[in-house]
C-alpha positions, 0 to 999 in steps of 0.5 A, spaced: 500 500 500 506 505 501 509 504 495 502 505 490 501 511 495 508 514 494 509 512 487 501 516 486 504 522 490 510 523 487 509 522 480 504 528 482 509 532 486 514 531 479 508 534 474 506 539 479 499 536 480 496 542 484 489 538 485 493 532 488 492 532 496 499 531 497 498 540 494 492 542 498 494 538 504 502 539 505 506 543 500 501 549 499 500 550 506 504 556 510 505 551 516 511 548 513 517 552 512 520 554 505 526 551 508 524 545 509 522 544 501 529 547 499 533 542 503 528 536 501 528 532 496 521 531 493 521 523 495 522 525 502 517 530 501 512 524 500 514 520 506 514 525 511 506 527 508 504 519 508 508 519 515 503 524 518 497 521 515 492 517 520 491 510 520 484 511 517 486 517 512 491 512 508 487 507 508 481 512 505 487 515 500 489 508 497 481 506 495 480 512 492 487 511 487 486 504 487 478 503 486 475 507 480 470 512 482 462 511 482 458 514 476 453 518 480 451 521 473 445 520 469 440 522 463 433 524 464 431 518 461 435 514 466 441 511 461 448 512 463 
């Protein structure tokens, strides 16, 4: 489960994905100083965001990249 979840994260890390979670939640956020993101590399970037994840969180994140989405989506006649 770490490694889909790293691999995930750092690939969004890699193209910038500011729609990612790893963005909203860790790299675009003042709490966390700039020098932390000078002097780290962006896989210890990951690691230290999948470190403070809770138990129940990271269980919530690797569904959501692991299983697809349900289409809640239809027409007014009732076809997908």
């Amino acid at each position: 489960m770490y490694k889909i979840i790293h691999k995930k994260f750092l690939q969004d890390r890699g193209c910038e994905d500011i729609a990612s979670k790893i963005y909203q939640h860790f790299i675009d956020v003042n709490w966390i100083s700039k020098e932390y993101f000078e002097n780290s590399s962006p896989a210890e970037q990951v690691r230290d965001y999948i470190a403070g994840m809770t138990d129940r969180y990271f269980e919530r994140v690797f569904k959501e990249i692991m299983l697809p989405k349900r289409v809640t989506t239809f027409t007014s006649n009732g076809d997908l």
